[in-house]
GUKOLTOR-356610 format. One line per field, with one value per residue (C-alpha): residue in three letters; x negated, y, z. Coordinates in Angstrom, 1 decimal, m for minus. Each point is the difference from the previous one (the first is absolute). Last residue first. Example, Ala and Ser with C-alpha at 12.3 -4.5 7.8 and 13.67 -1.06 7.14 Angstrom:
% residues 2
aa = c(SER | ALA)
X = c(m13.7 | 1.4)
Y = c(m1.1 | m3.4)
Z = c(7.1 | 0.7)
This chain:
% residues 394
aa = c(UNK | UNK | UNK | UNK | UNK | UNK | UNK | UNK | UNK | UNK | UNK | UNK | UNK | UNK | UNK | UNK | UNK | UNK | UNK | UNK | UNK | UNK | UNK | UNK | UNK | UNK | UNK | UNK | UNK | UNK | UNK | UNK | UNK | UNK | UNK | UNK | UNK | UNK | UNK | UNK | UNK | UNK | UNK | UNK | UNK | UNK | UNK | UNK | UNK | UNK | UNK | UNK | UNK | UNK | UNK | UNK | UNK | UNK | UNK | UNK | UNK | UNK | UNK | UNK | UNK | UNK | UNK | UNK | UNK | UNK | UNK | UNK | UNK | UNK | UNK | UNK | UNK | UNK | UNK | UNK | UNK | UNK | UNK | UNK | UNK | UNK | UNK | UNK | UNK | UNK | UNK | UNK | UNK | UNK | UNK | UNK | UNK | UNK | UNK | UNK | UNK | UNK | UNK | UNK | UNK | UNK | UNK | UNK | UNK | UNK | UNK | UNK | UNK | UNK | UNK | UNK | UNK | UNK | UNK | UNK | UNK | UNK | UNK | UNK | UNK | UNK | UNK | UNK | UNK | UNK | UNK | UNK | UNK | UNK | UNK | UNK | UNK | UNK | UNK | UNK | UNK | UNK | UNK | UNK | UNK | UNK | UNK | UNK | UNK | UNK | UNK | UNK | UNK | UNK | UNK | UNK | UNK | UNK | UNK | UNK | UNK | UNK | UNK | UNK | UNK | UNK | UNK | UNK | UNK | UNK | UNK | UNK | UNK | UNK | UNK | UNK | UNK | UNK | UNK | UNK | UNK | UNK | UNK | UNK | UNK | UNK | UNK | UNK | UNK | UNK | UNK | UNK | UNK | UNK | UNK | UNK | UNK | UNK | UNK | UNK | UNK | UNK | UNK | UNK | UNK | UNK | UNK | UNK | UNK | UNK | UNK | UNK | UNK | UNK | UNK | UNK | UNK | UNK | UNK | UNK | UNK | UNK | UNK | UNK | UNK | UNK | UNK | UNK | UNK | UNK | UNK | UNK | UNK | UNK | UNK | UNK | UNK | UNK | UNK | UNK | UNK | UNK | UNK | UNK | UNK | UNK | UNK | UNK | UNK | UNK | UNK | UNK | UNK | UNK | UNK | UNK | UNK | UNK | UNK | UNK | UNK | UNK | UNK | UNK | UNK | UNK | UNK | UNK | UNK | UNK | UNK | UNK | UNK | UNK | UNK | UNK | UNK | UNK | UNK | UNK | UNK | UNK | UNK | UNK | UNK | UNK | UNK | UNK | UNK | UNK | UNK | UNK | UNK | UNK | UNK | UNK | UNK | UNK | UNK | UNK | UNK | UNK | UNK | UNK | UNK | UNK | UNK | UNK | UNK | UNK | UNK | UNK | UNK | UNK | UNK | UNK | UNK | UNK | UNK | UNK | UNK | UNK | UNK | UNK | UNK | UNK | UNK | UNK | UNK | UNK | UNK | UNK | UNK | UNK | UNK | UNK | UNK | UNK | UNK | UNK | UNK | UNK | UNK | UNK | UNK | UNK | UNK | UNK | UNK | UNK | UNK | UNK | UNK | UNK | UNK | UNK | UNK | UNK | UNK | UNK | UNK | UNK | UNK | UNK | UNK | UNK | UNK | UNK | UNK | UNK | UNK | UNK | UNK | UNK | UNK | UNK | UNK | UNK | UNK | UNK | UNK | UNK | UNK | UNK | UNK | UNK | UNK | UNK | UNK | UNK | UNK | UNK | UNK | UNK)
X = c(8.8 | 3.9 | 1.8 | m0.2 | m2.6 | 0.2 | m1.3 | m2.7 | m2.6 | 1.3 | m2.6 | m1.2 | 3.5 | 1.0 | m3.0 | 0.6 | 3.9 | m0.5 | m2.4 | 2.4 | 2.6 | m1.9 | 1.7 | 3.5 | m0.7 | 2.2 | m2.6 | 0.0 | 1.9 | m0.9 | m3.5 | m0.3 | 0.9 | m2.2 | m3.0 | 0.2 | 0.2 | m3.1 | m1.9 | m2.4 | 2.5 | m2.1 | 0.5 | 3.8 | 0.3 | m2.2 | 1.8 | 3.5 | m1.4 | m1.1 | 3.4 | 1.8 | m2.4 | 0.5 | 3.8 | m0.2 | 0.0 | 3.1 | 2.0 | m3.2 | 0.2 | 3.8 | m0.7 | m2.4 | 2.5 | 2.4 | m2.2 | m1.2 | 3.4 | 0.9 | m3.3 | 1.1 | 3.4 | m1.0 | m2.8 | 3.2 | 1.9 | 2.9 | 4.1 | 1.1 | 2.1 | 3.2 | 2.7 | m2.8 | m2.5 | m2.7 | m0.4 | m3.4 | 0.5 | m1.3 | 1.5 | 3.0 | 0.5 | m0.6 | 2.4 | 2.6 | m0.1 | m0.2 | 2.9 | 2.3 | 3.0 | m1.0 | 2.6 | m0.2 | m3.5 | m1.3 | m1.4 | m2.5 | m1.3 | m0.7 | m1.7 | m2.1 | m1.4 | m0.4 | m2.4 | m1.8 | m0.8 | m0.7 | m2.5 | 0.6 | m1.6 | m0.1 | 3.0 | 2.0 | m2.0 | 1.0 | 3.6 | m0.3 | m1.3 | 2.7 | 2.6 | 1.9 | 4.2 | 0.0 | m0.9 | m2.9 | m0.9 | 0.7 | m2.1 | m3.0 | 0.3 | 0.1 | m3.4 | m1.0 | 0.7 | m3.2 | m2.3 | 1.0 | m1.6 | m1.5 | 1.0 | m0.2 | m2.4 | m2.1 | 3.5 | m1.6 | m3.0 | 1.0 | 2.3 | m3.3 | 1.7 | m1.2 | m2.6 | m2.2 | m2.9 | m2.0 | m3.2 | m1.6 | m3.4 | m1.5 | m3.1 | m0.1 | 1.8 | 2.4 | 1.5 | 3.1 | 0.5 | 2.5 | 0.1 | 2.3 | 1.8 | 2.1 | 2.3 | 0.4 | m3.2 | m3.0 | m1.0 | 1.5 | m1.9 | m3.4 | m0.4 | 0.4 | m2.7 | m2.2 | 0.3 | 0.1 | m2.5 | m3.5 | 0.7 | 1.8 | m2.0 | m3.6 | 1.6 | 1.4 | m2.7 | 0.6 | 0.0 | m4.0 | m0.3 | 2.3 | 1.7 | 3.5 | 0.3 | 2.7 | 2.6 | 2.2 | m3.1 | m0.9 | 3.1 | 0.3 | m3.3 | 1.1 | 2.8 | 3.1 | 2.9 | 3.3 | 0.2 | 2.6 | 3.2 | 1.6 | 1.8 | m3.1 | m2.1 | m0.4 | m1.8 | m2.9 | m1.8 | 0.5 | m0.7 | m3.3 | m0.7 | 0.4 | m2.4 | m2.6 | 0.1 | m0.4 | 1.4 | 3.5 | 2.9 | 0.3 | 1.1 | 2.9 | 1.4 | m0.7 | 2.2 | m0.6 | 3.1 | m1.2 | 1.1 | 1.3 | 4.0 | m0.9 | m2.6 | m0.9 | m3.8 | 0.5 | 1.4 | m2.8 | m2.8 | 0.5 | 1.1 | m3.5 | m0.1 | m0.4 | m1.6 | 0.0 | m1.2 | 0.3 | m2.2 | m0.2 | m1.6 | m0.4 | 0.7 | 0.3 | 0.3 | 1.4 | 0.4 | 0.1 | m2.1 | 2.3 | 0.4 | 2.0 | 1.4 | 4.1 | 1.8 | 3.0 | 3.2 | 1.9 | m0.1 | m3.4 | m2.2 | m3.2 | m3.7 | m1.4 | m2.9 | m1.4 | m3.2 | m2.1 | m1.6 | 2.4 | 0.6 | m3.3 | m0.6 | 3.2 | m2.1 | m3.0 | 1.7 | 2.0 | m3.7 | m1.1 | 2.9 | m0.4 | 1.4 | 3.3 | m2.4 | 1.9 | 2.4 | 3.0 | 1.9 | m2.6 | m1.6 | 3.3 | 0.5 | m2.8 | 0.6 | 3.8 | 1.4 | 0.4 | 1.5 | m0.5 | 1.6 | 3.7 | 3.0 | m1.8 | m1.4 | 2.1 | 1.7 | m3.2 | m2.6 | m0.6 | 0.2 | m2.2 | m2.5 | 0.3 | m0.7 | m3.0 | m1.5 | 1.1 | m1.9 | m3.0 | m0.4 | m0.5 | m2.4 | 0.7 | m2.5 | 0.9 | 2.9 | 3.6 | 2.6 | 2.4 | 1.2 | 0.6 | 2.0 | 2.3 | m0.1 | 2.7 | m1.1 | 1.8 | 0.6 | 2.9 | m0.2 | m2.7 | 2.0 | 2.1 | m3.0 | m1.3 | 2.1 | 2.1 | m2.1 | m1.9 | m3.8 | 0.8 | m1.9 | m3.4)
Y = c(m97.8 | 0.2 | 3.1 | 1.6 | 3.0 | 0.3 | 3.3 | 0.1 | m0.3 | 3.3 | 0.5 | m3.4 | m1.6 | 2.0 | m1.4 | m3.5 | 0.2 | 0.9 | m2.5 | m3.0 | 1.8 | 0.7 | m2.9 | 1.2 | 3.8 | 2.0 | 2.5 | 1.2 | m2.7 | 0.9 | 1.3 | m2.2 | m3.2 | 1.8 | m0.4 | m3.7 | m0.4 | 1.5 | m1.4 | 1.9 | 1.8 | 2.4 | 3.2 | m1.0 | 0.4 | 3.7 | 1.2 | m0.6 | 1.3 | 2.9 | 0.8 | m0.4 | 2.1 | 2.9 | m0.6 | 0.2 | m3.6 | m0.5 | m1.8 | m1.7 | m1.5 | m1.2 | m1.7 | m2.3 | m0.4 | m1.4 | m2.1 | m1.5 | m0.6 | m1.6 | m2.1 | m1.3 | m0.8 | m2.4 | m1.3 | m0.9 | m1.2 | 2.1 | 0.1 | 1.9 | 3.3 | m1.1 | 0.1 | m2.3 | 0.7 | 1.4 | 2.7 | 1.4 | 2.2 | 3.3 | m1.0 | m0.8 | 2.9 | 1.9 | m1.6 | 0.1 | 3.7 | 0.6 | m2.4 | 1.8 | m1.6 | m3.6 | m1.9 | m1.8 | m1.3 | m1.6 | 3.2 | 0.1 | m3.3 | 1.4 | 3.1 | m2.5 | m1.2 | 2.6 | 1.6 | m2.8 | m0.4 | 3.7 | 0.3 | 0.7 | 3.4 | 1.5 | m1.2 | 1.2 | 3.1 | 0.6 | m0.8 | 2.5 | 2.9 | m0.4 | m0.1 | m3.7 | 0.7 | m3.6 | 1.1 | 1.1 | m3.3 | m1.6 | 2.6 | m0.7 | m4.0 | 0.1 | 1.9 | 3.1 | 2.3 | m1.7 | 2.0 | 3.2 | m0.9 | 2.8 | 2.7 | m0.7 | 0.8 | m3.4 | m1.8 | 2.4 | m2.6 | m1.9 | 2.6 | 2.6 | 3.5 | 2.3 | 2.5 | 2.3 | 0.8 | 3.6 | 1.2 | 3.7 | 0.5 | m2.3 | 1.4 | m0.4 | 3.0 | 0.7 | m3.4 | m1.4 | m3.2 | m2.8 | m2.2 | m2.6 | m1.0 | m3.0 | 0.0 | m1.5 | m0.6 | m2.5 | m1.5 | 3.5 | 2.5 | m2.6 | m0.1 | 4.2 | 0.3 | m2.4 | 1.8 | 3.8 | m0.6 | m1.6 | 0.0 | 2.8 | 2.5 | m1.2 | 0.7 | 3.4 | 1.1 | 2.4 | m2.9 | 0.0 | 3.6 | m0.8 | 3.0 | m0.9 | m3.7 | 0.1 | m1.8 | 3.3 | 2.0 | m2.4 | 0.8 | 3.5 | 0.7 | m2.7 | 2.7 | m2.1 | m0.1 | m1.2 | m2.9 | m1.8 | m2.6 | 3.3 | m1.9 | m1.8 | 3.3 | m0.6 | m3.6 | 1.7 | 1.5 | m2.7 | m2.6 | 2.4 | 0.4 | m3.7 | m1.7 | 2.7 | m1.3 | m3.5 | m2.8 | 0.4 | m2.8 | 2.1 | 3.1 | m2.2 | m1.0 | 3.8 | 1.4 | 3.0 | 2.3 | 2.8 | 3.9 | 3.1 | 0.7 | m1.7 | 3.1 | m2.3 | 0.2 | 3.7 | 0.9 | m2.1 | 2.1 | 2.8 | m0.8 | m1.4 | m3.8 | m2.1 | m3.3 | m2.3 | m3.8 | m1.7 | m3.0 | 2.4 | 3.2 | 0.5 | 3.6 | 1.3 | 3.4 | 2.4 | m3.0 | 0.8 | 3.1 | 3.0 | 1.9 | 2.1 | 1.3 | 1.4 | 1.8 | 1.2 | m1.7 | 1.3 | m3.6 | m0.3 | m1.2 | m1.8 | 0.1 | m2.3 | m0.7 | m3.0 | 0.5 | m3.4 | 0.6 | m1.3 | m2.9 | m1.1 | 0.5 | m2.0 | m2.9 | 0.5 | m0.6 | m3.1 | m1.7 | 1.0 | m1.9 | m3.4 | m2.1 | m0.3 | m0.9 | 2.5 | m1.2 | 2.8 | m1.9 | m1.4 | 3.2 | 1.3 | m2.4 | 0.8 | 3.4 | 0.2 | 2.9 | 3.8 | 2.8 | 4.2 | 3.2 | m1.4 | 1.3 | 0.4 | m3.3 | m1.5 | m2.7 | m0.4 | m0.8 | m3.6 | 0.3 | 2.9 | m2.2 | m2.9 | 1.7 | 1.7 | m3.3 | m2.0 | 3.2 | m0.3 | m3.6 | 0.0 | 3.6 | 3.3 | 1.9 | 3.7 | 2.2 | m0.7 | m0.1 | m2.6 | 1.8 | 3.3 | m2.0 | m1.8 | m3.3 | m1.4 | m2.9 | m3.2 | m3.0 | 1.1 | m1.0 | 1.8 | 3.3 | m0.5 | m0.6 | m3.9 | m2.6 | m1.8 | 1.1 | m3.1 | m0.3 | m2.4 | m3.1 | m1.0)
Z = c(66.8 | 1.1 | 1.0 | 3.3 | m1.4 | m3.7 | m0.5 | 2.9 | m1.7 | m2.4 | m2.9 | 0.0 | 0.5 | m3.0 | m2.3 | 1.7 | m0.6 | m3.7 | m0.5 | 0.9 | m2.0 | m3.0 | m2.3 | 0.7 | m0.3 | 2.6 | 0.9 | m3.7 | m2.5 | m3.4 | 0.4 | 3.2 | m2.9 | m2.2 | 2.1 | 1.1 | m3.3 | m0.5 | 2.7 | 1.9 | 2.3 | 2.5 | m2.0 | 0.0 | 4.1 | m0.5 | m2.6 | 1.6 | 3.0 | m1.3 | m1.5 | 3.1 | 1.7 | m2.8 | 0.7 | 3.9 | 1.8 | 3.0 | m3.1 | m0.7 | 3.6 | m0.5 | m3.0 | 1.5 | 3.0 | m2.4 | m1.9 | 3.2 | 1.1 | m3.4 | m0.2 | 4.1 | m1.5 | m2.8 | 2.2 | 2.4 | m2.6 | m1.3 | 0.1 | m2.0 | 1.3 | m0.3 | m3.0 | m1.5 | m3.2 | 2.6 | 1.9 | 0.3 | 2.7 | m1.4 | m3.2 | 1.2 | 2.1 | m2.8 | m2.2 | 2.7 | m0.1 | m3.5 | m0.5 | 2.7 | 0.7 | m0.5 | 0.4 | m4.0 | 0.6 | m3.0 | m1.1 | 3.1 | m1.0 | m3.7 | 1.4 | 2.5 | m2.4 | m2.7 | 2.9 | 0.3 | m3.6 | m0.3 | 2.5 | 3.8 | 1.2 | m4.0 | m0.9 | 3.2 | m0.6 | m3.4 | 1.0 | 2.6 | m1.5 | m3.6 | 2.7 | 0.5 | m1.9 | m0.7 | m3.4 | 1.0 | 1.5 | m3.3 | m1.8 | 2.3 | 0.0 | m4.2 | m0.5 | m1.1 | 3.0 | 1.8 | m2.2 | 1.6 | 3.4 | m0.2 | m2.2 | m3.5 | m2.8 | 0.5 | m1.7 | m3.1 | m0.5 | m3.0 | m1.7 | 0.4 | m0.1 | m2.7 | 0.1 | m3.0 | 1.6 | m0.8 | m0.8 | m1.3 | m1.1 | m1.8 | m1.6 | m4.2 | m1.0 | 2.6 | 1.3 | 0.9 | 2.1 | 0.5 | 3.1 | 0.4 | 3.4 | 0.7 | 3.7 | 2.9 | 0.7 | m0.3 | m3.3 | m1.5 | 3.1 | m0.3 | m3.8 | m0.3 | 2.8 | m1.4 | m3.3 | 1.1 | 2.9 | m1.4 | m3.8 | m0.5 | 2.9 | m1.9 | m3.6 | 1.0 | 1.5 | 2.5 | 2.0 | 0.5 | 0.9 | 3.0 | 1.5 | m0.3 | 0.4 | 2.6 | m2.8 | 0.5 | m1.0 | m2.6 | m1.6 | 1.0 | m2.0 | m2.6 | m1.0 | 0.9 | m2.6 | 0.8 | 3.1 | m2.4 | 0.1 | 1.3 | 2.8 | 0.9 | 0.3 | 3.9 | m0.6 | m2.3 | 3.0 | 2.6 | m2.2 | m1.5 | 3.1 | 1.7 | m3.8 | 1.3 | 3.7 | m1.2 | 1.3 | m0.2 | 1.6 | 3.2 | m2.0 | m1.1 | 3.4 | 0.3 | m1.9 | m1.5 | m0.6 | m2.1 | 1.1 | m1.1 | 1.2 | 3.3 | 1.3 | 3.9 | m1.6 | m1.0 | 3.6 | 1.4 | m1.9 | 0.8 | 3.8 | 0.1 | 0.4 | 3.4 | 1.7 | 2.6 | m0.2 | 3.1 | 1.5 | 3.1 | m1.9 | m3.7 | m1.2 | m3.2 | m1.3 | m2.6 | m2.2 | m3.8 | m0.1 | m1.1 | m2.9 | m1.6 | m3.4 | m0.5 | m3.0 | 0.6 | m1.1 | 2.9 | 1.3 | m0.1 | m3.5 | 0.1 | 0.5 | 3.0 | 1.4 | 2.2 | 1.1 | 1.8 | 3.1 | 2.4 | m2.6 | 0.8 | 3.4 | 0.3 | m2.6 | 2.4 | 3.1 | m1.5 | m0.9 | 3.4 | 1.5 | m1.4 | 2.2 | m2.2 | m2.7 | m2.6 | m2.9 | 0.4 | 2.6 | 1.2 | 1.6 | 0.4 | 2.6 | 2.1 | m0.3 | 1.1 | m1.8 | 1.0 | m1.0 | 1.1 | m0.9 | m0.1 | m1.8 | m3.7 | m0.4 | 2.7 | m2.8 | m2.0 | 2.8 | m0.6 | m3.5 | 0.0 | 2.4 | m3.0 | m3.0 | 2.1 | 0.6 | m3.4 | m1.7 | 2.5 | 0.1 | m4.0 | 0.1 | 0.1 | m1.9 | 0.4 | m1.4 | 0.2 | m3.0 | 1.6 | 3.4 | m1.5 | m2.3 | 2.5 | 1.0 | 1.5 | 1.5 | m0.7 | 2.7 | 1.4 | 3.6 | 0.0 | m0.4 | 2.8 | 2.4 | 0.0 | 1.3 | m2.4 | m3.1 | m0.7 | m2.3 | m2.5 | 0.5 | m1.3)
């Protein structure tokens, strides 16, 4: 699957990490898989207006797919809102005065779907804690969208914010199950049963998974365990999953020679990401060849939306040539008009049809630009827009 872009969405989606604050970690109630990707997502969404606006809103459709509903699905949505409008979050911590503050608040104070839009709102409470950025765990959601399992997300979510510390410190297993929304299961409060059906799978999923490696440790009194905590560690093979999006790009030789043509660290990842690396090296060799070029950033752009090639002048290209480029072009121009959620969507819902593997990886690599897709990629987009490529050839 692809990452999920920024480009479009509100501020804060553009980011690609929610900051999670405690009082929106230790929650009560059974949220499930959906639920926990669901609400990650709407504070995500919302973050930037959390405390200047009283309502947000998000395309429902897309954020459907975006978080791993059937887009047509609506009842399932309905029930997961229902869900998180019913679910307590509480909070116990410090203010600024150093006085000691508790409250509660359900996590959505409402949700409303109406004309294939998703609106919704917190409490003020609860907002100003959520918008709190001196307490908070970045979870980012190309790396929520890798879990399976809703346990394997809360104990992620709740052992990710205690990476600085390299430990969560002691949990009493009350607060443990609690946070793992188990409270209030006879069968859990045995230790064996909640080891060997959440604690174990959990614990595989978050290291095989995340960014980072977790190990739990527990303490007992007498012969009853009764107190559990995870010693953490960033995972060296997974920590690229840490960065923003897009942040992968920055590792290889076409993004640090754009940067040093003076490109910003946004465009050069979105120069790679719309045209590949290879292409992109391309036309950065051509462009360095010329020696009357005022501007290089400029005339790289232009050559790139052009496709110039290895000549002073633009190359010159056979008709199929030109009719791919314009096609490309005009491709590019509708998911420019696409929110971010949309974007995403589309993204998941081009690769779902892909069958091939390679085919796969090469849109993994490439996005809309993928050498091997292109064919596809001007169905899918012809499908969504008939009218896309009007006046060029069939």
């Amino acid at each position: 699957m692809t990452d999920i872009p920024r480009d479009q969405l509100t501020g804060a989606l553009r980011r690609g990490a929610v900051k999670k604050h405690v009082a929106a970690i230790h929650v009560s109630g059974k949220l499930t898989l959906l639920q926990r990707k669901l609400s990650n997502v709407l504070l995500l969404n919302a973050y930037d207006t959390l405390t200047s606006q009283a309502k947000h809103s998000i395309d429902a459709r897309t954020l459907c797919l975006m978080i791993g509903y059937n887009s047509n699905d609506m009842d399932t949505l309905k029930a997961s809102l229902r869900g998180l409008a019913e679910t307590v979050a509480e909070w116990d911590m410090l203010d600024e005065k150093g006085q000691q503050e508790w409250g509660v608040s359900s996590l959505l104070s409402y949700a409303k779907l109406k004309g294939g839009v998703c609106e919704y709102s917190y409490s003020p409470a609860l907002a100003e804690k959520l918008h709190d950025p001196k307490v908070f765990a970045l979870i980012n959601l190309n790396i929520q969208k890798k879990f399976t399992s809703g346990h394997a997300l809360a104990l992620y979510e709740n052992c990710y914010r205690f990476i600085r510390t390299g430990s969560t410190g002691w949990w009493s297993m009350e607060l443990f199950r609690r946070l793992m929304g188990l409270d209030g299961s006879s069968y859990y409060e045995s230790y064996k049963h909640l080891n060997a059906k959440v604690i174990k799978p959990a614990v595989a999923e978050v290291n095989k998974t995340s960014n980072i490696l977790i190990e739990p440790e527990t303490r007992k009194k007498g012969r009853v365990v009764s107190e559990i905590r995870f010693r953490i560690k960033e995972n060296p093979q997974l920590a690229i999953l840490d960065i923003d999006d897009g942040g992968g790009l920055r590792h290889g030789p076409v993004y640090g020679k754009l940067r040093e043509l003076g490109v910003s660290d946004r465009l050069a990842k979105q120069w790679i990401s719309a045209y590949g690396e290879d292409q992109v090296g391309e036309k950065l060799d051509y462009v360095r060849q010329r020696k009357d070029v005022k501007s290089m950033v400029g005339y790289l752009s232009t050559a790139l939306k052009e496709d110039y090639g290895a000549t002073p002048e633009a190359a010159p290209v056979s008709a199929t040539q030109s009719d791919r480029a314009e096609r490309l072009k005009r491709v590019q121009a509708a998911i420019n008009k696409r929110t971010p959620t949309q974007r995403d969507a589309d993204k998941r819902l081009f690769a779902s049809q892909l069958d091939d593997e390679v085919a796969r990886g090469d849109f993994e690599r490439f996005g809309w630009v993928s050498p091997l897709n292109v064919r596809a990629i001007f169905t899918f987009w012809e499908e969504m827009d008939p009218e896309i490529f009007e006046g060029l050839g069939t």
